[in-house]
gemmi code that builds the backbone of each chain (N, CA, C; Angstrom):
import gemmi

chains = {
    "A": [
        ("UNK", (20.591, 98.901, 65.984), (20.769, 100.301, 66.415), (19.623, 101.153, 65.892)),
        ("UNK", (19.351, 101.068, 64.308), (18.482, 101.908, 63.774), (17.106, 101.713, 64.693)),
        ("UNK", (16.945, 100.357, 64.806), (15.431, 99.906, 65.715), (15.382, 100.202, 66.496)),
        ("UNK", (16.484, 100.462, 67.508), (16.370, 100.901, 68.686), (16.160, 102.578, 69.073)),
        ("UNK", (16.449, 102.992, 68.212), (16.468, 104.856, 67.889), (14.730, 104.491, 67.565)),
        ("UNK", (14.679, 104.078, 66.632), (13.297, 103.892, 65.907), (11.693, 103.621, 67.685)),
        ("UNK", (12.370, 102.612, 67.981), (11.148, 102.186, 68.781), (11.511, 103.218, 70.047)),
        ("UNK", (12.716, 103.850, 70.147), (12.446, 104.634, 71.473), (11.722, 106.424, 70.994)),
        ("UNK", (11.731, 106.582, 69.620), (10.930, 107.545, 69.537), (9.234, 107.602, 69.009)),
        ("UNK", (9.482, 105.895, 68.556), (7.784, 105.965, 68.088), (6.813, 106.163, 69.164)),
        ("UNK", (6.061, 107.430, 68.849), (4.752, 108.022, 69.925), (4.247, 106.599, 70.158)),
        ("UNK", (4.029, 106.697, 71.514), (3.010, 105.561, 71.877), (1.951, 106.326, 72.942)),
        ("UNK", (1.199, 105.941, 73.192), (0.157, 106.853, 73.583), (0.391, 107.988, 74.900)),
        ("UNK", (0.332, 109.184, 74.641), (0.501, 109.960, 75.513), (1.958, 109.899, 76.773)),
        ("UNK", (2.626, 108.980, 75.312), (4.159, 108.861, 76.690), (5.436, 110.062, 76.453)),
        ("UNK", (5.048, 110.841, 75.621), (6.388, 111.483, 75.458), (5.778, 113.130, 75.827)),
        ("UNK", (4.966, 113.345, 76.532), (4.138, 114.884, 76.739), (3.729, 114.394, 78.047)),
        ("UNK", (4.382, 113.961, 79.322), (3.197, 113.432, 80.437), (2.085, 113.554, 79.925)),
        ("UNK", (1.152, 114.378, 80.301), (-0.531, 114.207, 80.059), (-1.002, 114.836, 79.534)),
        ("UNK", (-0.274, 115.536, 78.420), (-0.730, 116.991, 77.822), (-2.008, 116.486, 77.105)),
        ("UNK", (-1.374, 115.985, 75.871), (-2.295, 115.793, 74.936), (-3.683, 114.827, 75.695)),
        ("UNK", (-4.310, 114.705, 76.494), (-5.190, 113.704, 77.190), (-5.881, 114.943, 77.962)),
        ("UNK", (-5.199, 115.307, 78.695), (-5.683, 116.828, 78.932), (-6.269, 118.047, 77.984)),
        ("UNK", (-5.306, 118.023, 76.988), (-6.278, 118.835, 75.386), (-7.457, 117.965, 75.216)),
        ("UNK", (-7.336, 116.499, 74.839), (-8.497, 116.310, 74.596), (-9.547, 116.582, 75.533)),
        ("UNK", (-9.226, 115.820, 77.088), (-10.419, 116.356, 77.915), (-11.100, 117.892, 78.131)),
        ("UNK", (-10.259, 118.801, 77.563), (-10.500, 120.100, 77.428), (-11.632, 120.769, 77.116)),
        ("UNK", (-11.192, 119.964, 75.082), (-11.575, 120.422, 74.425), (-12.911, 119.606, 74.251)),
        ("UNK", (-13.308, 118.290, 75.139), (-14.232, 118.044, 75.296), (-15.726, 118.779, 76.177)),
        ("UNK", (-14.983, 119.106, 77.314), (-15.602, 119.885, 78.513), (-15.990, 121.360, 77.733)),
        ("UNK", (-15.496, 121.664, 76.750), (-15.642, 123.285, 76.115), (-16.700, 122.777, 75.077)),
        ("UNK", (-17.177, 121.414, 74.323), (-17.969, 121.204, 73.188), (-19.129, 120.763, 74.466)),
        ("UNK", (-19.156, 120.142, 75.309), (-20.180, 120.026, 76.252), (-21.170, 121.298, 76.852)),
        ("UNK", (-19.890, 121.811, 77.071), (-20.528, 123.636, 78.082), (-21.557, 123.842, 76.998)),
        ("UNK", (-20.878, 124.239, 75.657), (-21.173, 124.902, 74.379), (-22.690, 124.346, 74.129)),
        ("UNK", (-22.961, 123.023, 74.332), (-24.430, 122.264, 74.134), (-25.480, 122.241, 75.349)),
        ("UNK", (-24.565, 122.309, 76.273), (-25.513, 122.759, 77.604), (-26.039, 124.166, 77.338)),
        ("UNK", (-25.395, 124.971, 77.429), (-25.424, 126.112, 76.871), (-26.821, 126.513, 75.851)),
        ("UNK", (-26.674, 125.658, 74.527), (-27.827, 125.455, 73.859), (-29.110, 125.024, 74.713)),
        ("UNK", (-28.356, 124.102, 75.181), (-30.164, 123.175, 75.879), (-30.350, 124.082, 76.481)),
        ("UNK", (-30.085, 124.653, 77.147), (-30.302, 126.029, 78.753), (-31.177, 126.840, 77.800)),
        ("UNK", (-30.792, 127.410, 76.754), (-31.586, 128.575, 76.012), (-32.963, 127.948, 75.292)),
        ("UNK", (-32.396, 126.566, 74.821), (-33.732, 126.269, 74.162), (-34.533, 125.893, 74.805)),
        ("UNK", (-34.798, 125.445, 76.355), (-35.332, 125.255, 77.251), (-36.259, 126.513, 77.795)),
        ("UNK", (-35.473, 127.586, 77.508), (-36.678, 128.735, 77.679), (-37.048, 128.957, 76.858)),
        ("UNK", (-36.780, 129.281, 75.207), (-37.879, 128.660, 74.633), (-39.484, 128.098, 74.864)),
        ("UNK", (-39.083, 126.781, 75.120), (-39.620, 125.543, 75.634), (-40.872, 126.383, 76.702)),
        ("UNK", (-40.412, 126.315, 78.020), (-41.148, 127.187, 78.442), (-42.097, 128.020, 78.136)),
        ("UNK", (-41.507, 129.439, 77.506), (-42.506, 130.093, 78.120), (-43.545, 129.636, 76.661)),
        ("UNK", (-42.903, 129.004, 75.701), (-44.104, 128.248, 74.453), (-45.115, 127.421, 75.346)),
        ("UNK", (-44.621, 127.098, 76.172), (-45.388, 125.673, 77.254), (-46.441, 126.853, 77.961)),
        ("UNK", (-46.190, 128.256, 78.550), (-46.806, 128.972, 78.914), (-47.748, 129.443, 78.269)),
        ("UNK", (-47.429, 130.120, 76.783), (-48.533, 130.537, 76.115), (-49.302, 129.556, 75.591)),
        ("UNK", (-49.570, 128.232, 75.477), (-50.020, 127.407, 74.554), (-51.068, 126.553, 76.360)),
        ("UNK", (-50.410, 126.768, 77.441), (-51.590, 126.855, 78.454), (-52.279, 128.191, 78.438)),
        ("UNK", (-52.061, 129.306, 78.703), (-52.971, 130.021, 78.472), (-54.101, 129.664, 77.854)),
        ("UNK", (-54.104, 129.588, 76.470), (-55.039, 129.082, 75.495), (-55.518, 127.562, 75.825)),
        ("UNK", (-55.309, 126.330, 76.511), (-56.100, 124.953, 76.992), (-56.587, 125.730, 78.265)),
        ("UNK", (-56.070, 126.783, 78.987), (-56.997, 127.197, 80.006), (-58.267, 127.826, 79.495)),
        ("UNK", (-57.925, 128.375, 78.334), (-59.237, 129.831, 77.567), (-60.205, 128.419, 77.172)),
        ("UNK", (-59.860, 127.188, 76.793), (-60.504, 126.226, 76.291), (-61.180, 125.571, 77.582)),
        ("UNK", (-60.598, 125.498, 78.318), (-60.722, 124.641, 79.521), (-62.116, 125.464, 80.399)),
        ("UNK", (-62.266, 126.649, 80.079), (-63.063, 127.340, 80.532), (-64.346, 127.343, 79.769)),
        ("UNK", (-64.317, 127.481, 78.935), (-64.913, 127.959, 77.373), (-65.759, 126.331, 77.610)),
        ("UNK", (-65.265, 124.888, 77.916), (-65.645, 123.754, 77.827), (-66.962, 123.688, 78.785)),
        ("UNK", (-65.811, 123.411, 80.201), (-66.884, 124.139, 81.324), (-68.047, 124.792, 81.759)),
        ("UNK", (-68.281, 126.224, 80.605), (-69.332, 126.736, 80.455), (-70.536, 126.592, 79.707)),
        ("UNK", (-70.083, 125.159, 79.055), (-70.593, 124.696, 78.007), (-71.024, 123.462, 78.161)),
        ("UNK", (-70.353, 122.540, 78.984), (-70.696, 121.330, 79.939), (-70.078, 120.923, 78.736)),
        ("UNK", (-69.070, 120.643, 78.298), (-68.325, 119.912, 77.202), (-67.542, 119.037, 77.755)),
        ("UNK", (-67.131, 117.712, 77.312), (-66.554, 116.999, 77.990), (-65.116, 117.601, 78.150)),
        ("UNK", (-64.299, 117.547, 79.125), (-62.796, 117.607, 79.421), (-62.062, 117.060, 78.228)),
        ("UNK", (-62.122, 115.781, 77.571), (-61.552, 115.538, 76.388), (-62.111, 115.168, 75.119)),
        ("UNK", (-61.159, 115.365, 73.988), (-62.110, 115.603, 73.102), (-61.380, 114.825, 72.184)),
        ("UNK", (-61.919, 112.866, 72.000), (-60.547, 111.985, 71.660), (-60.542, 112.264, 69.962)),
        ("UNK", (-61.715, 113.046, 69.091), (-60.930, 112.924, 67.809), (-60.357, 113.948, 67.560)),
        ("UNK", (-60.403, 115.184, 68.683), (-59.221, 116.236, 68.202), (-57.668, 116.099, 68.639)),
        ("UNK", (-57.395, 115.287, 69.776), (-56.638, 114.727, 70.358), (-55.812, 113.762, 69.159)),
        ("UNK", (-56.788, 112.487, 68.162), (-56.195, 111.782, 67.136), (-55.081, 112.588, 66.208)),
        ("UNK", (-56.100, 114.079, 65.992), (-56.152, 114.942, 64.779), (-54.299, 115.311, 65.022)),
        ("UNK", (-54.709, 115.820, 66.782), (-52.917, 116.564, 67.067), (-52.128, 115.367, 67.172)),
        ("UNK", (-52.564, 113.767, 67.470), (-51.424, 113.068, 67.458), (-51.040, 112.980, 66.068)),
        ("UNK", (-51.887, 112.979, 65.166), (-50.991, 112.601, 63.460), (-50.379, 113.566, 62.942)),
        ("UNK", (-50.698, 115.191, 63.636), (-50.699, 116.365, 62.942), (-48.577, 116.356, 63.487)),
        ("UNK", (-48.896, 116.074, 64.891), (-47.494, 115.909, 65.920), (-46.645, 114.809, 65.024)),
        ("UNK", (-46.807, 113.656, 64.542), (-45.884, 112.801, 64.111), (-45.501, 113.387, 62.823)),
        ("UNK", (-46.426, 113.951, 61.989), (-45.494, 114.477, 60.808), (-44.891, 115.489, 60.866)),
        ("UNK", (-45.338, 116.835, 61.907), (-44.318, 117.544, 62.260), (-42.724, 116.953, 62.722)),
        ("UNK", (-42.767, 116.314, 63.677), (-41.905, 115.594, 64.373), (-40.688, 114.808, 63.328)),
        ("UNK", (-41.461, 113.868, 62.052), (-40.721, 113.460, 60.593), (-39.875, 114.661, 59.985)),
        ("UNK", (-40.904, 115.985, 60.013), (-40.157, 117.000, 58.794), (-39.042, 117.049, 59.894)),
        ("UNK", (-39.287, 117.795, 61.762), (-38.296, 118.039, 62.374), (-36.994, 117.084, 62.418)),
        ("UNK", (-37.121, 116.039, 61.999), (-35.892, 114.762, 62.449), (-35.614, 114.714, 64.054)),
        ("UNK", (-37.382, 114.729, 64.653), (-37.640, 114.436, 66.079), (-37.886, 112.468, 65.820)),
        ("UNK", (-37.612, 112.266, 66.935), (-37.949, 110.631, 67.155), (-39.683, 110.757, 67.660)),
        ("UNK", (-40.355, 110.151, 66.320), (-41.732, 110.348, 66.221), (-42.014, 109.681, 67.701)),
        ("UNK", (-41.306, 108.533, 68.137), (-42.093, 107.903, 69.558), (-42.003, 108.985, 70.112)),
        ("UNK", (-40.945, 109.549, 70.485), (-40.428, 110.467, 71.802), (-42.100, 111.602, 71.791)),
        ("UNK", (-42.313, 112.051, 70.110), (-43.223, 113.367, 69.849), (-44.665, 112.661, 70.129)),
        ("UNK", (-44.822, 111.284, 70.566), (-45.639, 110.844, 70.571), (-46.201, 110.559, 72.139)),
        ("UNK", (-45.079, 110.643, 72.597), (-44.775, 110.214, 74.195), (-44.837, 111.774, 74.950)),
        ("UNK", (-44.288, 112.893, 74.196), (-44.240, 114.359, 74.972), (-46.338, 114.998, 74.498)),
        ("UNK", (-46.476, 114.761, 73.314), (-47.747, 115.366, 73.453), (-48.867, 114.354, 74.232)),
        ("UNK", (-48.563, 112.924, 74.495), (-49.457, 112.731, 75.210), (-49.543, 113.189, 77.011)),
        ("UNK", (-48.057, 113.371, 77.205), (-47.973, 113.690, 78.555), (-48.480, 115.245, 78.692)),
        ("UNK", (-48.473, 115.892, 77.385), (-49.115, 117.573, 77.711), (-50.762, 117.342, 77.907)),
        ("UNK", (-51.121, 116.952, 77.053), (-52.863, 116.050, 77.088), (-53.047, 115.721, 78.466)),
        ("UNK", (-52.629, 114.920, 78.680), (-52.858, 114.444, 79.808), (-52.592, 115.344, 81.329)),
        ("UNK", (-51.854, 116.536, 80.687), (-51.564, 116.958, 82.034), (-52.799, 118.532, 81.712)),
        ("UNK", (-53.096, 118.545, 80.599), (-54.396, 119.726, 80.171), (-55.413, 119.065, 80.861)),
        ("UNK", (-55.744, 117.743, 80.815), (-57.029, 117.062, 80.835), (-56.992, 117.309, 82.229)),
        ("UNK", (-55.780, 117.272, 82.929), (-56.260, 116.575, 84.407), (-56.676, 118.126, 84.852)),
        ("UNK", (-55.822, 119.578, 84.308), (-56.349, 120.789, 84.357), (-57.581, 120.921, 84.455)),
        ("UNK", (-58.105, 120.833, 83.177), (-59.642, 120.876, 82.728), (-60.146, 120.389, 83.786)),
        ("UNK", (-60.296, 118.948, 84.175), (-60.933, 118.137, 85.030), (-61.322, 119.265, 86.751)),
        ("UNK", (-60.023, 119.785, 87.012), (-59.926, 120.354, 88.148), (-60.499, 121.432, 88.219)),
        ("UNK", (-61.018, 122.298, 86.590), (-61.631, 123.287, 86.522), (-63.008, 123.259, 86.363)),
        ("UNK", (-63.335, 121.884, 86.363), (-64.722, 121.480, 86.031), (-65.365, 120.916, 87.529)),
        ("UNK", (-64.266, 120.441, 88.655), (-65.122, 120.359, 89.517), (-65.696, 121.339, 90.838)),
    ],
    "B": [
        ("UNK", (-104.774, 143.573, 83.276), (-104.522, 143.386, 82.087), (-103.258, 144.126, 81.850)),
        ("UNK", (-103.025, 145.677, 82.496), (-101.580, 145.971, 81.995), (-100.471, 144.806, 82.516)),
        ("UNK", (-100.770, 143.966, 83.809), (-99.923, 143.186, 83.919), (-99.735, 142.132, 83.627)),
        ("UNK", (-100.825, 141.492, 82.338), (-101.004, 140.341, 81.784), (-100.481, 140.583, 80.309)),
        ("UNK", (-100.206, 142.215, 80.097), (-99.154, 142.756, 78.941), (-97.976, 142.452, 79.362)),
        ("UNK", (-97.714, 142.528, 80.475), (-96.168, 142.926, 81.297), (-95.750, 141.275, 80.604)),
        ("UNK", (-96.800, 140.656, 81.619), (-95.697, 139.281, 81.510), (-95.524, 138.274, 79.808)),
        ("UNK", (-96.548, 138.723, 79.616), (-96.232, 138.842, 78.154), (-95.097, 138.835, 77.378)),
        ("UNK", (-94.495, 139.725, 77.715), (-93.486, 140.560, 76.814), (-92.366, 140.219, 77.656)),
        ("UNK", (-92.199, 140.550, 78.638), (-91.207, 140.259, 79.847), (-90.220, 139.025, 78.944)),
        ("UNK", (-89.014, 139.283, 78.709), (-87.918, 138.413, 78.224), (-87.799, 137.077, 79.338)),
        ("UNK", (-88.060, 135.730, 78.371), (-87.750, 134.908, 79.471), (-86.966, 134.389, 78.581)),
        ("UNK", (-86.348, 133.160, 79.371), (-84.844, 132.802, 78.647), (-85.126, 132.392, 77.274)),
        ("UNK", (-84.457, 132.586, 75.757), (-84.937, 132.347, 74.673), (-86.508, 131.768, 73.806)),
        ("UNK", (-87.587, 132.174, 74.673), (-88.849, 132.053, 74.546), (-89.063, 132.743, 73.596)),
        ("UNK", (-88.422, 134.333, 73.042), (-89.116, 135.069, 71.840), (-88.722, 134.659, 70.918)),
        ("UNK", (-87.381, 133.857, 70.596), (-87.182, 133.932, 69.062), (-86.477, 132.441, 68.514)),
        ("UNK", (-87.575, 131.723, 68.806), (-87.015, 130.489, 68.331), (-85.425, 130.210, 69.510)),
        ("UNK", (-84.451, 129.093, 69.040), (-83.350, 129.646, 69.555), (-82.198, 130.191, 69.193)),
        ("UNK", (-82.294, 131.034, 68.564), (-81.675, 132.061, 67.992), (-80.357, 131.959, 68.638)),
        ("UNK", (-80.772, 133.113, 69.804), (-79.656, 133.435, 71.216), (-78.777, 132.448, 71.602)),
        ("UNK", (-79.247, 131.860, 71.743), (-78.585, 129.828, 72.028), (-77.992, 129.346, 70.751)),
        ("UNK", (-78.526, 129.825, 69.613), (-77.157, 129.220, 68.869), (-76.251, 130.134, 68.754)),
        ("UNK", (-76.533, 131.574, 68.740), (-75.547, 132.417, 68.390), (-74.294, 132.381, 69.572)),
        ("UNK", (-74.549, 131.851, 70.411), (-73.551, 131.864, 72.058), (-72.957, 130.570, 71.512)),
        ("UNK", (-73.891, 129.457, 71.160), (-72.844, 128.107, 70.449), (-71.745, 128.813, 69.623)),
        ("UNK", (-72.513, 129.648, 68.237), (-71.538, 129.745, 67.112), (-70.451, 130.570, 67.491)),
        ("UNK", (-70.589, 131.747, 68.506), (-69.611, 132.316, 69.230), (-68.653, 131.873, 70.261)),
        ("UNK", (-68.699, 130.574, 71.186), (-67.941, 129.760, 71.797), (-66.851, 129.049, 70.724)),
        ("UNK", (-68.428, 128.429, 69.774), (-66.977, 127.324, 68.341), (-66.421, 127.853, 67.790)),
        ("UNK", (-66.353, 129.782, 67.685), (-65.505, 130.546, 66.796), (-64.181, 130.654, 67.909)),
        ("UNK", (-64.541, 131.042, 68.888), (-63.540, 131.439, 69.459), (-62.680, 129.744, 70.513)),
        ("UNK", (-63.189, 128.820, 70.198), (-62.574, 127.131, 70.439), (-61.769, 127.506, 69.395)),
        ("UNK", (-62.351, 127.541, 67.926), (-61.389, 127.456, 66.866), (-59.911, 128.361, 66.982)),
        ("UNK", (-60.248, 129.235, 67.296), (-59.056, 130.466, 67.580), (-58.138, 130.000, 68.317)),
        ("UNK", (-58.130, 129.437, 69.561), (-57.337, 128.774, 69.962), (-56.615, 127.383, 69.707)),
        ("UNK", (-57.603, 126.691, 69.410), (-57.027, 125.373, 69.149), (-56.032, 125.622, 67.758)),
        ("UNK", (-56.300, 126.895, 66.924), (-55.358, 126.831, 65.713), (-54.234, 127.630, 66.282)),
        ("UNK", (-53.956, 128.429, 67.072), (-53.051, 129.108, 68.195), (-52.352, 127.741, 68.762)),
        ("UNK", (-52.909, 126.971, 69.396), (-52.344, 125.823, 70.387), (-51.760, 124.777, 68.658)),
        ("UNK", (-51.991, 125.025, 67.750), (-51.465, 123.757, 66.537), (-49.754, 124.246, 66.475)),
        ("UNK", (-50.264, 125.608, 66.147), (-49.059, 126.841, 66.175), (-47.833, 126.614, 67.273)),
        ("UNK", (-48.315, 126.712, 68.330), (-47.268, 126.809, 69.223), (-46.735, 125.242, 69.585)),
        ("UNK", (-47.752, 124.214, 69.511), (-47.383, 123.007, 69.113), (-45.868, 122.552, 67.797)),
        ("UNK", (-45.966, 123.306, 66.903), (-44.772, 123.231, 65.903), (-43.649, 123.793, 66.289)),
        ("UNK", (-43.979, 125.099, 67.697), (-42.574, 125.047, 67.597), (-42.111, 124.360, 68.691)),
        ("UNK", (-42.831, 123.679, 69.661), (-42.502, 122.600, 70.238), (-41.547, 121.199, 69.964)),
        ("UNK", (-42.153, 121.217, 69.113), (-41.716, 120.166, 67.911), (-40.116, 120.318, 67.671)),
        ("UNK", (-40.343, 121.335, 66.638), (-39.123, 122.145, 66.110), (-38.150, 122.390, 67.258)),
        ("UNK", (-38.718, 122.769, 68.103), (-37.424, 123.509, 69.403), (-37.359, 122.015, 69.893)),
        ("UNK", (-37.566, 120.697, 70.224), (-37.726, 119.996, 70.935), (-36.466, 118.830, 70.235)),
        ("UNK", (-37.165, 119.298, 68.218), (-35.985, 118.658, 67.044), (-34.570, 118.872, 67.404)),
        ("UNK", (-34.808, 120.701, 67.512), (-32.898, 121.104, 67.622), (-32.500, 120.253, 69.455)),
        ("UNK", (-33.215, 120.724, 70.173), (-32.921, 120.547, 71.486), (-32.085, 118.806, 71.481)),
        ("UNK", (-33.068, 118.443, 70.859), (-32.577, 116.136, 70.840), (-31.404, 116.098, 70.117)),
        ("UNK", (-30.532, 117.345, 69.176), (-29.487, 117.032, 68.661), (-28.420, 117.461, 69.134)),
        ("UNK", (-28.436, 118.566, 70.275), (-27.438, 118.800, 71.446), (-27.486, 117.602, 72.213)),
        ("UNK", (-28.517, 117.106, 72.815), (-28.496, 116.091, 73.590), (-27.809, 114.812, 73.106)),
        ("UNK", (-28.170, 114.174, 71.720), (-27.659, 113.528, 70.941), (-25.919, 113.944, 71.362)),
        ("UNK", (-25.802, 114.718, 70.626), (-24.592, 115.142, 71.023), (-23.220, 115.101, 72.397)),
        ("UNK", (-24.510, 115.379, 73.209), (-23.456, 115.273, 74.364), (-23.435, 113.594, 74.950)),
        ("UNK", (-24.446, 113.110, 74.375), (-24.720, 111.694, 74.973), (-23.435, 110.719, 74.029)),
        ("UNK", (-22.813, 110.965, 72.920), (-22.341, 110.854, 71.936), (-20.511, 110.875, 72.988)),
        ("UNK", (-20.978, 111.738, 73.286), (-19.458, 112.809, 74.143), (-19.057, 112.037, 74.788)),
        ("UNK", (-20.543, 111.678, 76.102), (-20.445, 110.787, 77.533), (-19.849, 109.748, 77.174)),
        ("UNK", (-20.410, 108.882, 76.059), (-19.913, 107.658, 75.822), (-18.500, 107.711, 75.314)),
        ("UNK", (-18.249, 108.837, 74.433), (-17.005, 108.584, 74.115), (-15.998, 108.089, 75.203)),
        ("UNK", (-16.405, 109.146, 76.157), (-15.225, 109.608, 77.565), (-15.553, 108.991, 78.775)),
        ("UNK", (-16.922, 107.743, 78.441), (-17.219, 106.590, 79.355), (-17.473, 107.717, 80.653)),
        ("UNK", (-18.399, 108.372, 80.161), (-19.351, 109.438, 81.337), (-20.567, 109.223, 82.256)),
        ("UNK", (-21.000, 108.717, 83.122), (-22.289, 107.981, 83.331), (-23.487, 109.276, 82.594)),
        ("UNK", (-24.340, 108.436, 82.183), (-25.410, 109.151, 81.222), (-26.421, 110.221, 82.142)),
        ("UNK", (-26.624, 110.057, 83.424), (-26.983, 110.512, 84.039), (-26.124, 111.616, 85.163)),
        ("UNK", (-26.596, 112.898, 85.510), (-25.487, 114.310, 85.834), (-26.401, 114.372, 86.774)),
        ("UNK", (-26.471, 114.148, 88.403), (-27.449, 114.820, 88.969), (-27.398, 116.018, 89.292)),
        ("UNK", (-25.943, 117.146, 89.402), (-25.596, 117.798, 89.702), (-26.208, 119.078, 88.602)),
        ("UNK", (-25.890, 118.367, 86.991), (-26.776, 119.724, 86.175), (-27.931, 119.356, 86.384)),
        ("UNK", (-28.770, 118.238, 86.388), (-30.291, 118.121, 86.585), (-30.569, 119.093, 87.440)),
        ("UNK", (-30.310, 118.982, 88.902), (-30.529, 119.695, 89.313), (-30.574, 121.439, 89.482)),
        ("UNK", (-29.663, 121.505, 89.170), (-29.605, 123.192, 88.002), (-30.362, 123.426, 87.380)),
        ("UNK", (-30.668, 122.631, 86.156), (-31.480, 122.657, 85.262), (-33.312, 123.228, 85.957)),
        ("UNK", (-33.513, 122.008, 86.886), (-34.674, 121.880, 87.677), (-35.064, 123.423, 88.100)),
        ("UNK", (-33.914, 123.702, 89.027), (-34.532, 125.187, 89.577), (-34.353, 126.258, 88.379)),
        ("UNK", (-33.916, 126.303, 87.455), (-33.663, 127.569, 86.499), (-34.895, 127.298, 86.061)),
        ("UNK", (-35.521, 126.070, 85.590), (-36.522, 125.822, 84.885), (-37.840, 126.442, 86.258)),
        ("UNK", (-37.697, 126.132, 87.264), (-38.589, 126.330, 87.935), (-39.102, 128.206, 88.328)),
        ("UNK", (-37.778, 128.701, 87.710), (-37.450, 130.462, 87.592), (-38.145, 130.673, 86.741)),
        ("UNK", (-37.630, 130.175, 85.286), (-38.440, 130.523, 84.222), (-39.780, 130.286, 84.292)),
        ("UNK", (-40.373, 129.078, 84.786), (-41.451, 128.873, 84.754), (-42.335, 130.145, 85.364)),
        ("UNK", (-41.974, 130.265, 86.338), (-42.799, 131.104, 87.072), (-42.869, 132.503, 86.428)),
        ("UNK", (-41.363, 133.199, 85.849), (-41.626, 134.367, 85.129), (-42.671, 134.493, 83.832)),
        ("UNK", (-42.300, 133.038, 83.517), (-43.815, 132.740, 82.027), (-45.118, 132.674, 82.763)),
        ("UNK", (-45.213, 132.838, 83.520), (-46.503, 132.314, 84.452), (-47.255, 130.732, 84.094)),
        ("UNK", (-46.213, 129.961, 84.225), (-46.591, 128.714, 84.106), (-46.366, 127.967, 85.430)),
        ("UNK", (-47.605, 126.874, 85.264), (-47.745, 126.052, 86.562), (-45.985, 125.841, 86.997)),
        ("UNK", (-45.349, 125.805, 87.428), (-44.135, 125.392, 88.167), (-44.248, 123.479, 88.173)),
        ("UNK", (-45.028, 123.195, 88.982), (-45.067, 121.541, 89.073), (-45.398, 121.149, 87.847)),
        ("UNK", (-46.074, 121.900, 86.718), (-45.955, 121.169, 85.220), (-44.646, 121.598, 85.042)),
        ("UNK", (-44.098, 122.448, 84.740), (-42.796, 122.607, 84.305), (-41.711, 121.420, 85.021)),
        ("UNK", (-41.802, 121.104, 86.520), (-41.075, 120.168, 86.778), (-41.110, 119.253, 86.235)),
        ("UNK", (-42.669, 118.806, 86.219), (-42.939, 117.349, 85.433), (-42.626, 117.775, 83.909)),
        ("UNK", (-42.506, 118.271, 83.222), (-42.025, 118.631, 81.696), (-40.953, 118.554, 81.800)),
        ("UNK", (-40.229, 118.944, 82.554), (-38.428, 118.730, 82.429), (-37.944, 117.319, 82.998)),
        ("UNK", (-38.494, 117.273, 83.962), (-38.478, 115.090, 84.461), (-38.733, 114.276, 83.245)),
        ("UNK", (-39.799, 114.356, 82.571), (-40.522, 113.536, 81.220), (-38.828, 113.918, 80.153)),
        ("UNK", (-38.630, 115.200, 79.894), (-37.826, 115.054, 78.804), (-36.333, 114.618, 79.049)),
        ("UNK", (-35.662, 114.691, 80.507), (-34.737, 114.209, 81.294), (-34.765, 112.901, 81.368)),
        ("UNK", (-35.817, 111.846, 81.489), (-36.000, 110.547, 81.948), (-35.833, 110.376, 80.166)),
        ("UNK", (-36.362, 110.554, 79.009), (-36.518, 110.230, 77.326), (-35.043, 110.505, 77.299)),
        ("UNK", (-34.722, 111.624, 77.525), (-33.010, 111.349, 77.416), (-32.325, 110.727, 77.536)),
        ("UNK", (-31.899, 110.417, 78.990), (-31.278, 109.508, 79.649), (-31.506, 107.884, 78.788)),
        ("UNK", (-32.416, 107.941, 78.950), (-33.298, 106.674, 78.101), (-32.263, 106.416, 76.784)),
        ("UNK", (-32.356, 107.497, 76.034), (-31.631, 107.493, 74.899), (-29.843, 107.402, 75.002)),
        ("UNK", (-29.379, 108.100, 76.020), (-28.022, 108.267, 76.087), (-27.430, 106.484, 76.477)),
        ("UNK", (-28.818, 105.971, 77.377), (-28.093, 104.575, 77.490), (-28.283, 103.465, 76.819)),
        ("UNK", (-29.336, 103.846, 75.513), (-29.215, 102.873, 74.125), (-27.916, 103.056, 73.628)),
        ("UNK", (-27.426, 104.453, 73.669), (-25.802, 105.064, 73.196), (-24.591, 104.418, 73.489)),
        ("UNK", (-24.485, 103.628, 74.863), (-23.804, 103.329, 75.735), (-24.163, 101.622, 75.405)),
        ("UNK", (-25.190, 101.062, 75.360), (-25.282, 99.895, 74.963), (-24.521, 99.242, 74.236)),
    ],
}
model = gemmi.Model(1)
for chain_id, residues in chains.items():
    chain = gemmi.Chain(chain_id)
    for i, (resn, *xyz) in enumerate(residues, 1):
        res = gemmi.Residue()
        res.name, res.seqid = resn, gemmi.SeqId(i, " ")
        for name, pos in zip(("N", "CA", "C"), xyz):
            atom = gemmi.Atom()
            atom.name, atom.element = name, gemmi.Element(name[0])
            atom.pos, atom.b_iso = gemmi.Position(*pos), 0.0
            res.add_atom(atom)
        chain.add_residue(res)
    model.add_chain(chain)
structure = gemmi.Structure()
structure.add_model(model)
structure.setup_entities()
């Protein structure tokens, strides 16, 4: 008798609330998601318009090169920002590949700039 | 003879003074290279930094997906993402097609990461 009282009230997963509690959780998941999208959305402009002002200045360079017949790239200042980028990236608790993989794709997308301003 | 004074004197390109003029336009280009490239180190850190916090929302939600067996990939916010980014871009006055390709590069490193998560 006692077992039987016993096992017909022990919670077993989400059987004695139809779907409440499964529903709280999915909730309160969808509300910690928004909340980080949310973040990325803002830090993304950020991102931006930093991506904006920091071309400005490879354009002021990109020009400045040009007038100067300087080559489009310049591989030991390029070394200088990849080591300067990985220890930033260490203090940040960025994944040094990833900081290694985003400044070469900015390089590369200055260079091909430059290039286009040079011909 | 007054016109054998004329040409004389007549400024031709750095002929009067050694090359003076020519280095001073060098030392004035490498002052103002320097200005920027320490501007572009600058805005580089907070790249970094904004890029640090940004990977720990992402972290985060990739953390979420897996919990709640989410596919790692959303084409529905990508795409959101894409044109807001392509808004902002343009109000920063930044290339637009770099900004696409900047948000593809850090979208594709994500994803990348969310399905080591899922592994």
């Amino acid at each position: 008798m006692a077992s039987k009282w016993k096992s017909a009230t022990t919670p077993t997963h989400c059987s004695n609330q139809k779907d409440g509690p499964l529903t709280d959780h999915v909730t309160r998941a969808a509300d910690i998601l928004k909340g980080h999208r949310e973040s990325i959305d803002r830090l993304d402009a950020i991102l931006v318009y930093t991506l904006g002002e920091r071309f400005k200045h490879t354009q002021a360079v990109g020009k400045l090169k040009a007038e100067h017949d300087l080559p489009p790239s310049d591989p030991a200042r390029e070394a200088n920002q990849i080591a300067r980028l990985e220890d930033l990236a260490s203090r940040a608790d960025l994944d040094p590949e990833f900081a290694k993989n985003f400044l070469n794709f900015i390089i590369t997308e200055v260079i091909h700039h430059h290039k286009k301003h040079q011909e």
